[in-house]
VOLOLUM-784976 format. One record per residue (C-alpha): residue in one letter; x, y, z. Coordinates in nm, 4 decimals. Each point is the difference from the previous one (the first is absolute). Example, Ala and Ser with C-alpha at 12.3 -4.5 7.8 and 13.67 -1.06 7.14 Angstrom:
% residues 2
<r><residuo>a</residuo><X>1.2300</X><Y>-0.4500</Y><Z>0.7800</Z></r>
<r><residuo>s</residuo><X>0.1370</X><Y>0.3440</Y><Z>-0.0660</Z></r>
This chain:
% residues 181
<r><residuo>x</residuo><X>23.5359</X><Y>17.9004</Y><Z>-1.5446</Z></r>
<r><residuo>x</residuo><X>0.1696</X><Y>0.0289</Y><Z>0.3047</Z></r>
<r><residuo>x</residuo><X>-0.1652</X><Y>0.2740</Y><Z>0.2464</Z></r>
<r><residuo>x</residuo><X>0.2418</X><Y>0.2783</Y><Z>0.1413</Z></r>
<r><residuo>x</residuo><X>0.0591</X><Y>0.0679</Y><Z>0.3293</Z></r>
<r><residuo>x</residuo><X>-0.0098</X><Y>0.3600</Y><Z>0.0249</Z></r>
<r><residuo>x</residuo><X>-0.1775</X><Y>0.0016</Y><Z>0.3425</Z></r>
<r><residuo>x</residuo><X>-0.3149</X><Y>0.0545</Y><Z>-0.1710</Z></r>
<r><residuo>x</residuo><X>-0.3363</X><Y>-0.1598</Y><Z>0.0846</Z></r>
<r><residuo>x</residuo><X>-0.0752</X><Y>-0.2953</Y><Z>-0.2520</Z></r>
<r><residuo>x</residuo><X>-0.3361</X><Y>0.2043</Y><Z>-0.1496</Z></r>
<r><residuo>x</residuo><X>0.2046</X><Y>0.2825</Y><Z>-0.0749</Z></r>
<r><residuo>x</residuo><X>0.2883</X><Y>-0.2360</Y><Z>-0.1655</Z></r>
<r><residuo>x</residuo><X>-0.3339</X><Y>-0.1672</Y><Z>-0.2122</Z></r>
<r><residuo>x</residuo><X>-0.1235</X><Y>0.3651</Y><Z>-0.0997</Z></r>
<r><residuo>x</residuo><X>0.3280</X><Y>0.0600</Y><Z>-0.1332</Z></r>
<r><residuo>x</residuo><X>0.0367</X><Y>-0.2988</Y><Z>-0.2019</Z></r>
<r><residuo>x</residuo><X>-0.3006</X><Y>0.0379</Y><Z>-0.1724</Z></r>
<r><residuo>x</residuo><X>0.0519</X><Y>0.3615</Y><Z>-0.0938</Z></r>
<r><residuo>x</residuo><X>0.3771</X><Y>-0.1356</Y><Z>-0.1166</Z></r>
<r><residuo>x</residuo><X>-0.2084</X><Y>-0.2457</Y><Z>-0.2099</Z></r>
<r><residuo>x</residuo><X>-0.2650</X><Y>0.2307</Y><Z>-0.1350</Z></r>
<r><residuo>x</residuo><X>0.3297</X><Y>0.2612</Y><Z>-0.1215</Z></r>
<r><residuo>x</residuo><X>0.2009</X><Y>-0.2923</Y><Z>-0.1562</Z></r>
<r><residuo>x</residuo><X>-0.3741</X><Y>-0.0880</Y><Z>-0.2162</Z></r>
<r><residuo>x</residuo><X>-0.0232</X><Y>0.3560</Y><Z>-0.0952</Z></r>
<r><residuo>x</residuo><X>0.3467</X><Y>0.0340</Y><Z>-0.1072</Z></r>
<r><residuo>x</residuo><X>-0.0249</X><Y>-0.3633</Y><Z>-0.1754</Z></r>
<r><residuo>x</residuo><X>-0.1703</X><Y>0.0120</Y><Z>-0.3806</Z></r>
<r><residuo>x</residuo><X>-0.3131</X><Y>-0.0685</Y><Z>-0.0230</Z></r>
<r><residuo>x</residuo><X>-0.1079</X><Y>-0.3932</Y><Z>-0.0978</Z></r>
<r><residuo>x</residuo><X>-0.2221</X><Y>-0.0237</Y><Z>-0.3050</Z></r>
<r><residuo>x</residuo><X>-0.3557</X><Y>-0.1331</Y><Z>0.1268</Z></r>
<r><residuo>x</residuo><X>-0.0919</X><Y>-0.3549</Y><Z>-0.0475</Z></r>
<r><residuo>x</residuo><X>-0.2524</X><Y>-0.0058</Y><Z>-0.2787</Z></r>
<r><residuo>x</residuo><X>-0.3535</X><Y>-0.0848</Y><Z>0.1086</Z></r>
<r><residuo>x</residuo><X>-0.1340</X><Y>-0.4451</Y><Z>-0.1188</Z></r>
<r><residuo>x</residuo><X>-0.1881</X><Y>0.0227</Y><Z>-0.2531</Z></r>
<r><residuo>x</residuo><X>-0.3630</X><Y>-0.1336</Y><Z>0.1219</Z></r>
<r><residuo>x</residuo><X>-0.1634</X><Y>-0.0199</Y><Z>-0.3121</Z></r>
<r><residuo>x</residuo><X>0.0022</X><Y>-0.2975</Y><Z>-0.2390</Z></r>
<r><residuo>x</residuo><X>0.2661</X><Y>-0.0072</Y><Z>-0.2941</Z></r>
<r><residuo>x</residuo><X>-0.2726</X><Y>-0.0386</Y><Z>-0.2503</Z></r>
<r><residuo>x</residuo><X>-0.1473</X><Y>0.3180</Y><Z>0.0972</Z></r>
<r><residuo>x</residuo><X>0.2854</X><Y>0.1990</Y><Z>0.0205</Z></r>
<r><residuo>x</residuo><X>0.0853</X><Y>-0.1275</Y><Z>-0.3604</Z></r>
<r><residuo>x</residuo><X>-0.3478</X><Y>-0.0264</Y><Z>-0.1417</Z></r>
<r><residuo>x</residuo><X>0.0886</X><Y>0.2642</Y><Z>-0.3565</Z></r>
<r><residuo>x</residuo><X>0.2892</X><Y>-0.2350</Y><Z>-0.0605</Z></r>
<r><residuo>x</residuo><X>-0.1742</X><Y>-0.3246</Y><Z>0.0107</Z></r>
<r><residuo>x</residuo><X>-0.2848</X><Y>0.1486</Y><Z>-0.2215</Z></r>
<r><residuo>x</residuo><X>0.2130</X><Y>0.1214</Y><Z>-0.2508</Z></r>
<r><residuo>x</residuo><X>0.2355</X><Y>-0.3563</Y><Z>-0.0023</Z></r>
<r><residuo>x</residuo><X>-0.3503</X><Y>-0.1547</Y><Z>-0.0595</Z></r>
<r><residuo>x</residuo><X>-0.0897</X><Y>0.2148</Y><Z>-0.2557</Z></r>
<r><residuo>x</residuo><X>0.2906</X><Y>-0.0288</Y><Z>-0.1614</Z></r>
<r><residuo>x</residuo><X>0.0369</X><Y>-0.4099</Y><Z>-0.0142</Z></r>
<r><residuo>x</residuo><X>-0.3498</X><Y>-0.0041</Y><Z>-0.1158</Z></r>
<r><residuo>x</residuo><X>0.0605</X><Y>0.2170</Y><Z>-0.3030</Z></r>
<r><residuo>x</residuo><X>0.3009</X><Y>-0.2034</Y><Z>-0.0284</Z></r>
<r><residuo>x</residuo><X>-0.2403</X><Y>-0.3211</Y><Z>-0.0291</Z></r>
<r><residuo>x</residuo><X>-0.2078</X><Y>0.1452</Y><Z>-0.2081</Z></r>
<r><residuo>x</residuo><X>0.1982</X><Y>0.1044</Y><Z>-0.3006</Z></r>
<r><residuo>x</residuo><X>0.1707</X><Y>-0.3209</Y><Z>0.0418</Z></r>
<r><residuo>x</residuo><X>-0.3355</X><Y>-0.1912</Y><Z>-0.0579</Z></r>
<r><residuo>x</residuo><X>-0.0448</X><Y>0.2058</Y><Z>-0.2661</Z></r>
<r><residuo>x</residuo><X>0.3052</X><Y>-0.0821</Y><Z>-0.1740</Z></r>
<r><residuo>x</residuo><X>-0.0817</X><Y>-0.3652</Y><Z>0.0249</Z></r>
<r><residuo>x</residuo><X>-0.3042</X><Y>0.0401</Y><Z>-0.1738</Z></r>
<r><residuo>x</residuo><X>0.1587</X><Y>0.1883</Y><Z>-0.2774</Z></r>
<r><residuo>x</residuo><X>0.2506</X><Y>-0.2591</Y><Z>-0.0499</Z></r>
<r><residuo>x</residuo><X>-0.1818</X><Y>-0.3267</Y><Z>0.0852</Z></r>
<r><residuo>x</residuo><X>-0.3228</X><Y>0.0889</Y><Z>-0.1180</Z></r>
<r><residuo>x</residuo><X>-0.2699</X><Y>-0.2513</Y><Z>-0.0325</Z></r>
<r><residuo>x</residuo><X>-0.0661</X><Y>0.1181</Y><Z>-0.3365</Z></r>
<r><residuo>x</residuo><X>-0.2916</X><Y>0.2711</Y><Z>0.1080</Z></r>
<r><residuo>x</residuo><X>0.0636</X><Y>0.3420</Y><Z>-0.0480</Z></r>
<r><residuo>x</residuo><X>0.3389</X><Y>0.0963</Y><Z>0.1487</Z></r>
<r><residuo>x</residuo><X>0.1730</X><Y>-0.2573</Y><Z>-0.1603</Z></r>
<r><residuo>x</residuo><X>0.3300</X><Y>0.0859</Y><Z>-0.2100</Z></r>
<r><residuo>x</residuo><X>-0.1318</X><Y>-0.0872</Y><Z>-0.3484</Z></r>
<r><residuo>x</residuo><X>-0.2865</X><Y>0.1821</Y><Z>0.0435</Z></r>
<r><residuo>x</residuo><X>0.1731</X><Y>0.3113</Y><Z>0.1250</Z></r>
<r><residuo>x</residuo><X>0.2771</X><Y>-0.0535</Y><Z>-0.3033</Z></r>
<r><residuo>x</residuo><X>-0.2734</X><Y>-0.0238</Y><Z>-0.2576</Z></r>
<r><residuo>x</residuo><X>-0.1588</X><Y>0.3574</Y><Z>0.1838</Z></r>
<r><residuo>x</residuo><X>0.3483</X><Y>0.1414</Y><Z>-0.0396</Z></r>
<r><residuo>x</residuo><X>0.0808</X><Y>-0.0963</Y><Z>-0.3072</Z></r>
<r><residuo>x</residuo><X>-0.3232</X><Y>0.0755</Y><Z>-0.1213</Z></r>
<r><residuo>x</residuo><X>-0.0702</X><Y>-0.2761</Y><Z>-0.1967</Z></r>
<r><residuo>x</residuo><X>-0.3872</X><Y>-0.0996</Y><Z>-0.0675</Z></r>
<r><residuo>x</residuo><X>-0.1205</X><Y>-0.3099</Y><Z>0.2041</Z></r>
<r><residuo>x</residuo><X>-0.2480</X><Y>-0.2187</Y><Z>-0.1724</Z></r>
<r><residuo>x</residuo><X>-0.3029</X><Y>-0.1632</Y><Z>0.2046</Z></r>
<r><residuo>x</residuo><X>0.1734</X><Y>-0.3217</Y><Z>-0.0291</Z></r>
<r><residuo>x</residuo><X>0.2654</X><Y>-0.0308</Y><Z>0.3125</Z></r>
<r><residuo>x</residuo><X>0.2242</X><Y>-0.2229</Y><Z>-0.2848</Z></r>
<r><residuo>x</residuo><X>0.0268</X><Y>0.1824</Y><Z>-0.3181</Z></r>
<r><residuo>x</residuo><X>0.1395</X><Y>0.3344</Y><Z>-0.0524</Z></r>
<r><residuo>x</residuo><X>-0.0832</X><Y>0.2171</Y><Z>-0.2650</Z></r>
<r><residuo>x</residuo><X>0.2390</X><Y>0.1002</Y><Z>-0.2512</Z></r>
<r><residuo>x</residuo><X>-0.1432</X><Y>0.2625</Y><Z>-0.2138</Z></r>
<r><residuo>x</residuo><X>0.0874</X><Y>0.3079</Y><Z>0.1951</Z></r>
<r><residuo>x</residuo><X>0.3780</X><Y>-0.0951</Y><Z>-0.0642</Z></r>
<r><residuo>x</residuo><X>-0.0925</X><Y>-0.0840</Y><Z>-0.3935</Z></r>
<r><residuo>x</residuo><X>0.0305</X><Y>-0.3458</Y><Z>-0.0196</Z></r>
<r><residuo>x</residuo><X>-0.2856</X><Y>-0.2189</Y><Z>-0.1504</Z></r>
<r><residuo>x</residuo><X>0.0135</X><Y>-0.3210</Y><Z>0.2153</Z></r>
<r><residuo>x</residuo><X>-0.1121</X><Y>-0.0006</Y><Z>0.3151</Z></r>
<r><residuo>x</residuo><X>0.2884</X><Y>-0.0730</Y><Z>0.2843</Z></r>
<r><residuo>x</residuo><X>-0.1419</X><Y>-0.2838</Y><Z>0.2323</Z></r>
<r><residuo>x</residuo><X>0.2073</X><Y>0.0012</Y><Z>0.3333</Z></r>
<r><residuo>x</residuo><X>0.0678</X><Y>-0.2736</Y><Z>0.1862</Z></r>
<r><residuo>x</residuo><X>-0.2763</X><Y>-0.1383</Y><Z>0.2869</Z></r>
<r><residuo>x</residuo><X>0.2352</X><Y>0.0020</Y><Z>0.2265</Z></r>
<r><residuo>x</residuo><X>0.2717</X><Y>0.2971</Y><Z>0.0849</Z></r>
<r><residuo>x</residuo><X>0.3143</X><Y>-0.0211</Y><Z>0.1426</Z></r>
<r><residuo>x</residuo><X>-0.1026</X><Y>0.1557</Y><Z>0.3498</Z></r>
<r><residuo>x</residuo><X>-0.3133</X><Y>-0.2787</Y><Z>-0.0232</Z></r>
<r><residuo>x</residuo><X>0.2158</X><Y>-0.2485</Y><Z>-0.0646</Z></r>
<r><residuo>x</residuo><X>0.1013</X><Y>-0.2285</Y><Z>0.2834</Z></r>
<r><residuo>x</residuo><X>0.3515</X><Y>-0.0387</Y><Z>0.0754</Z></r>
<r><residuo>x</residuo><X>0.2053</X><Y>-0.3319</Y><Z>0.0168</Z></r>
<r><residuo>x</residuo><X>0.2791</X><Y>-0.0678</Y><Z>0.1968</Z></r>
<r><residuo>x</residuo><X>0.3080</X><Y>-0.1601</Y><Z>-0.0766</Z></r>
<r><residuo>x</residuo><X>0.1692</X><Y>-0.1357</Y><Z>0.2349</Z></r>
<r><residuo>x</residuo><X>0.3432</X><Y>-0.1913</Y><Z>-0.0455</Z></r>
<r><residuo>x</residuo><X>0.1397</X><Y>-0.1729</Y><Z>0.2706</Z></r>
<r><residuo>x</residuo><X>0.3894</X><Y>-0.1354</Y><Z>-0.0085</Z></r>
<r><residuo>x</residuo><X>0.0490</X><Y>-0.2306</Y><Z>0.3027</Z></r>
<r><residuo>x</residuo><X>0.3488</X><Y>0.0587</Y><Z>0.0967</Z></r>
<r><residuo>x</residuo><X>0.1747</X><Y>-0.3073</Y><Z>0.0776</Z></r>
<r><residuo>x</residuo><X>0.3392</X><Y>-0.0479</Y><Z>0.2027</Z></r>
<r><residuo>x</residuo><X>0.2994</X><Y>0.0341</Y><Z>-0.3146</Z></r>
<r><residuo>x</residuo><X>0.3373</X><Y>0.0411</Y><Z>0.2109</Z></r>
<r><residuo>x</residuo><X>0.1473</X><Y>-0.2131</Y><Z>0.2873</Z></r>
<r><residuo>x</residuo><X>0.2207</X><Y>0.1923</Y><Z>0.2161</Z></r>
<r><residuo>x</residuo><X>0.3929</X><Y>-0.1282</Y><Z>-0.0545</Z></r>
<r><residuo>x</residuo><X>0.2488</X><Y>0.0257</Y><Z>0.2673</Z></r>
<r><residuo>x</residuo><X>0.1477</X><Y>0.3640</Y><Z>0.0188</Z></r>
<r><residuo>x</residuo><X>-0.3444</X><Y>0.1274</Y><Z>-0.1450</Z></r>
<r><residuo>x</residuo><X>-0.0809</X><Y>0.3615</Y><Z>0.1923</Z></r>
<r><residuo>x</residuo><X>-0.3767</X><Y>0.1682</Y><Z>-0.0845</Z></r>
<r><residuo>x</residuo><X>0.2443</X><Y>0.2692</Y><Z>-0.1379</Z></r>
<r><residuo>x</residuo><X>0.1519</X><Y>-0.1716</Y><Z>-0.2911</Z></r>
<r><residuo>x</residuo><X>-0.2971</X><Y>-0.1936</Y><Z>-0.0919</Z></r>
<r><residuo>x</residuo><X>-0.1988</X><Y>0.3355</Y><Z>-0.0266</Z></r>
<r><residuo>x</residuo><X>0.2993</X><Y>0.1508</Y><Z>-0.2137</Z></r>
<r><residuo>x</residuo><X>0.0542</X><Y>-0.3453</Y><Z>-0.2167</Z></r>
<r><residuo>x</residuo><X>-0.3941</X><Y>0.0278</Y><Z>-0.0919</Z></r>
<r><residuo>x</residuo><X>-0.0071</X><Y>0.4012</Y><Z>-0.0125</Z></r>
<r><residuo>x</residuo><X>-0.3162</X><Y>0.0117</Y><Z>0.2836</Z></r>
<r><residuo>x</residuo><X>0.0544</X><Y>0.1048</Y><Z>0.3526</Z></r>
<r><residuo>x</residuo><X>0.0706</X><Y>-0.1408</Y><Z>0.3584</Z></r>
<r><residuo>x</residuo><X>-0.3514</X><Y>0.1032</Y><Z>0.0919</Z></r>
<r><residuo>x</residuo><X>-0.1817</X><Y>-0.1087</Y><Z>-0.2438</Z></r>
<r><residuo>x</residuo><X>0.1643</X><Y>-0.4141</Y><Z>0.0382</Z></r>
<r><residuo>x</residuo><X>-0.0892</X><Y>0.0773</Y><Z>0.3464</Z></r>
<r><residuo>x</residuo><X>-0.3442</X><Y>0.0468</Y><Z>-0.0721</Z></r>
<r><residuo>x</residuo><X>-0.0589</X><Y>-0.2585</Y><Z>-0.2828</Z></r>
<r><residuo>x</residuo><X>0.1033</X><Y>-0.2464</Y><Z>0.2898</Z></r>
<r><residuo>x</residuo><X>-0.0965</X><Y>0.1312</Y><Z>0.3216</Z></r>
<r><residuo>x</residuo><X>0.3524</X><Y>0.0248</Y><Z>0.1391</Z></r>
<r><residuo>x</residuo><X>-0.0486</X><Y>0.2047</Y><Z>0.2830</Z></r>
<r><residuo>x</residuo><X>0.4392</X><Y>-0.0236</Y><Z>0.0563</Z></r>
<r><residuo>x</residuo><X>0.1894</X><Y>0.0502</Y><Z>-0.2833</Z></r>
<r><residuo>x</residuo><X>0.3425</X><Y>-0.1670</Y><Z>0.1160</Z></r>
<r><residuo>x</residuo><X>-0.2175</X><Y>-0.2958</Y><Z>0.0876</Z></r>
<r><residuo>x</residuo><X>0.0601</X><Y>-0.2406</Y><Z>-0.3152</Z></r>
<r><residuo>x</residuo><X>0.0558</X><Y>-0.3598</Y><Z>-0.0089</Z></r>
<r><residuo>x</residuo><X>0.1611</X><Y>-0.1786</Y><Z>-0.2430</Z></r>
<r><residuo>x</residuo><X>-0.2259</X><Y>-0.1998</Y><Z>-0.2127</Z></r>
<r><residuo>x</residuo><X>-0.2969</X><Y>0.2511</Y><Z>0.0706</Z></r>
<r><residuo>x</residuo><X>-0.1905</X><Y>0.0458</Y><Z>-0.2789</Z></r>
<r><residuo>x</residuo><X>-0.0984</X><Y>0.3848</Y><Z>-0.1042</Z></r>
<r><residuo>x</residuo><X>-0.2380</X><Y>0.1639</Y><Z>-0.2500</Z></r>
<r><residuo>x</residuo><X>0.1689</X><Y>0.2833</Y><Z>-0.1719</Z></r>
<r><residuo>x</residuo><X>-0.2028</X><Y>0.3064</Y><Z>-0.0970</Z></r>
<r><residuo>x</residuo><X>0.0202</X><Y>0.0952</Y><Z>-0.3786</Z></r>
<r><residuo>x</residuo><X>0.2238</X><Y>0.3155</Y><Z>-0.0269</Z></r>
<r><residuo>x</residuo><X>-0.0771</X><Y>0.3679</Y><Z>0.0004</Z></r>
């Protein structure tokens, strides 16, 4: 700011320009205050909400675990053909392998099996089809009209032969074509 020359001594012109300043503040709206850092640690600000996210994943883990031994049991108590037999109400006999019949009326005893079909270990069956190459590109061949010819996509080709350009075909080259859809 550029001071006036009015004539008047420069502590008077200063005096002036700070009561100027102090009327343009009061007139001015008020700034919002700056909101105090926070000094104290984020885990102690938030402890309730950590306790109860604790709480709650540990519940969570527990009736999880609990489900697994209801449905994989071992065999002891909580397992599911005990509990069926509870619910169903059918006798058990002291032998874990034969089942009484004569609360349902029949006169021959029922023997299970040893082994139930939760006991039972599971095989896998795997088949494996090694995919060989089975069409040579011909001149004029585009990705497009091979995908369309054998009702499969651009995309898929692409990815059965790690063609990272589809316009990038040579004559001769020899594809694997993905069964269709």
């Amino acid at each position: 700011m550029q001071a006036r020359s009015t004539g008047e001594p420069e502590l008077l012109q200063a005096q002036r320009r700070r009561r100027e300043a102090g009327e343009a503040e009061r007139r001015a709206p008020r700034r919002a205050r700056r909101r105090r850092s926070q000094t104290t640690p984020w885990l102690q600000r938030n402890a309730l909400s950590v306790a109860a996210a604790s709480i709650l994943v540990a519940f969570l883990g527990l009736g999880f675990g609990l489900l697994q031994m209801l449905n994989h049991g071992d065999g002891s108590v909580g397992s599911p053909l005990t509990l069926a037999q509870a619910d169903l109400g059918a006798p058990t006999s002291t032998s874990a392998n034969v089942l009484s019949a004569a609360a349902v009326g029949a006169s021959v005893p029922v023997v299970a099996e040893s082994v139930t079909a939760l006991d039972a270990p599971r095989s896998i069956h795997a088949n494996v089809k090694v995919l060989t190459p089975d069409y040579t590109v011909a001149a004029g061949d585009t990705l497009v009209r091979i995908a369309q010819r054998y009702s499969t996509t651009v995309e898929r080709i692409q990815a059965f032969n790690n063609l990272s350009d589809p316009r990038a075909l040579h004559i001769g080259a020899q594809l694997i074509i993905p069964p269709p859809f």
